[in-house]
C-alpha positions as CSV (number, residue, x, y, z in Angstrom):
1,X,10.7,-13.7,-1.7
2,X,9.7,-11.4,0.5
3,X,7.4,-8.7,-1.5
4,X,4.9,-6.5,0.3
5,X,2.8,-4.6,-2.1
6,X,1.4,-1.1,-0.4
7,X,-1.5,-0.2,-1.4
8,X,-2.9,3.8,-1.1
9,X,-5.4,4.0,-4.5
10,X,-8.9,4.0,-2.7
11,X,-10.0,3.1,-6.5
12,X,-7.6,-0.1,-6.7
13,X,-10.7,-2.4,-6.2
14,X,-10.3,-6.2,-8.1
15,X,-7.2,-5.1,-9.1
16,X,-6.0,-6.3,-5.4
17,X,-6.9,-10.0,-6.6
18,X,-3.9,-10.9,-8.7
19,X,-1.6,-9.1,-5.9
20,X,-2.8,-10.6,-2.6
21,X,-1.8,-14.2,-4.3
22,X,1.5,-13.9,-4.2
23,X,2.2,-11.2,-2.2
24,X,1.1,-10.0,1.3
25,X,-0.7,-6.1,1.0
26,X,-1.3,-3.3,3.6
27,X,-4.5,-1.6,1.8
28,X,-6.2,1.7,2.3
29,X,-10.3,1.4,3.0
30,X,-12.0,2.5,0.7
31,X,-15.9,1.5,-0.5
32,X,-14.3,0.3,-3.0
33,X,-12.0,-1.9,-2.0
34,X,-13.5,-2.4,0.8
35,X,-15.8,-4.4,-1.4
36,X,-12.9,-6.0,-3.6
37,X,-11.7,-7.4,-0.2
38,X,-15.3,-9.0,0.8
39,X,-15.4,-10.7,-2.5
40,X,-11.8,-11.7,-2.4
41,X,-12.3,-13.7,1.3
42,X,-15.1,-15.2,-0.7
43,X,-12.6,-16.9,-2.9
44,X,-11.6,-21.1,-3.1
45,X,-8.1,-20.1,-3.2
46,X,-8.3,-17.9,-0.1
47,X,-10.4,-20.0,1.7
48,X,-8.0,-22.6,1.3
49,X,-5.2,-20.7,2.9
50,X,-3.7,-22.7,5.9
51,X,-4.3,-20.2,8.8
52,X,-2.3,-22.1,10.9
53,X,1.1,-22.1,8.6
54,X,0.7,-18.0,8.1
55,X,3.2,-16.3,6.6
56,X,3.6,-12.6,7.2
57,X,4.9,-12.0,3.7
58,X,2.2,-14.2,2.3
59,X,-0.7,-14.4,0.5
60,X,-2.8,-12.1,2.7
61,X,-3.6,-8.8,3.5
62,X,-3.7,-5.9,6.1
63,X,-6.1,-2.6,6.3
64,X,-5.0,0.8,7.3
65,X,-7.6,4.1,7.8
66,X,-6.8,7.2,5.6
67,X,-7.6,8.9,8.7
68,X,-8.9,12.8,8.9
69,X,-6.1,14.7,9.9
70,X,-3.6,13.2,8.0
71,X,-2.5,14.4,4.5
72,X,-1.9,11.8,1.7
73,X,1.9,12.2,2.8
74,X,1.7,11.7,6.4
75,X,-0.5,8.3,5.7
76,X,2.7,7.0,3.4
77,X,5.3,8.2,6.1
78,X,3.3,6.3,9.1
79,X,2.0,3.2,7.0
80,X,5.9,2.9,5.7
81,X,7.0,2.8,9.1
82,X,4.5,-0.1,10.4
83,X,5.7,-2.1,7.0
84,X,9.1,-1.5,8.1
85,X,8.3,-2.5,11.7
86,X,6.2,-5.0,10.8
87,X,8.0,-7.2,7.9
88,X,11.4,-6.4,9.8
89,X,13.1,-10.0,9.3
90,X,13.1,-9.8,13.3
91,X,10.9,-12.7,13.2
92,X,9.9,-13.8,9.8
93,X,11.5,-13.1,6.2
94,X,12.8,-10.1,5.7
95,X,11.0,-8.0,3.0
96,X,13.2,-7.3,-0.3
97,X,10.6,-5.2,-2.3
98,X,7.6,-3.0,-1.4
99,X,5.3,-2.4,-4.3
100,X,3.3,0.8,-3.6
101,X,0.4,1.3,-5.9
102,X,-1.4,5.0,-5.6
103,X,1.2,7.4,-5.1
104,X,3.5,9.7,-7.6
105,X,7.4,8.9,-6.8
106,X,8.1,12.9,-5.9
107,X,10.6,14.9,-3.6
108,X,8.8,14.4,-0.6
109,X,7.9,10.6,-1.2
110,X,11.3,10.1,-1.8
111,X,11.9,12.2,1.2
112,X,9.9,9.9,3.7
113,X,11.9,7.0,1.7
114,X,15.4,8.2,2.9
115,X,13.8,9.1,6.2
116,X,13.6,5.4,6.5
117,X,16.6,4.8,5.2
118,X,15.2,3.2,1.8
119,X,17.6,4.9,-1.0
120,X,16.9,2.2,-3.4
121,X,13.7,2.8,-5.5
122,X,12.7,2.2,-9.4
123,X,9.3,3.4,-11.3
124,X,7.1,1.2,-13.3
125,X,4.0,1.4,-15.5
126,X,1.1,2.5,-12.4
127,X,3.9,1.9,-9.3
128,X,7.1,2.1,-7.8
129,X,9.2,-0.4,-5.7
130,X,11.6,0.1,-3.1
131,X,14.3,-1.8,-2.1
132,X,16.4,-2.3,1.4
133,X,19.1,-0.2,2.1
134,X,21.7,-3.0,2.0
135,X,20.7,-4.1,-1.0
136,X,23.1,-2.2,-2.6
């Protein structure tokens, strides 16, 4: 299945653990999970992923900057768009669900969603998940 969990909590620390085994995750930097991430690579499990058969919608993971110009808003927009671009089916499985941890499901988040032509989208506990399009 192709899930991509997103990542914008700069206080998500361990918590990244449990996610980056099943799913592949695009995850802010942060001190603090900056130093989840160095203990995770540490890991048997992780260590005994198969570089060679890689998966981009795999166990794994991806880190973005917050940047300093950008507002917490503009950093979902642009990192949406290189998931998009990125876990596009073009080459490898298409992604079904994104997971994104960090960020309240408002107007303008749901805003940038349509933008990108995601109109498919459900809350949970501490996320929400969005869904392709032609899913429907």
């Amino acid at each position: 299945m192709g899930i991509v969990a997103l990542i914008i909590d700069e206080m998500f620390g361990e918590k990244i653990f449990n996610l980056v085994k099943d799913h592949h995750a695009w995850i802010i930097k942060s001190e603090k999970n900056s130093g989840a991430l160095e203990k995770l690579v540490k890991m048997d499990w992780f260590l005994s992923y198969d570089p060679h058969n890689y998966d981009v919608l795999g166990p794994g993971f991806s880190t973005f900057n917050k940047g300093d110009s950008l507002d917490i808003y503009d950093l979902f927009s642009n990192i949406i768009f290189e998931i998009l671009d990125h876990h596009d089916g073009y080459i490898t499985t298409k992604w079904t669900e994104i997971k994104v941890f960090g960020l309240e499901l408002n107007d303008q988040v749901i805003e940038i969603l349509h933008d990108n032509d995601i109109v498919v989208f459900i809350e949970e506990n501490d996320h929400f998940i969005c869904f392709p399009s032609e899913e429907l």
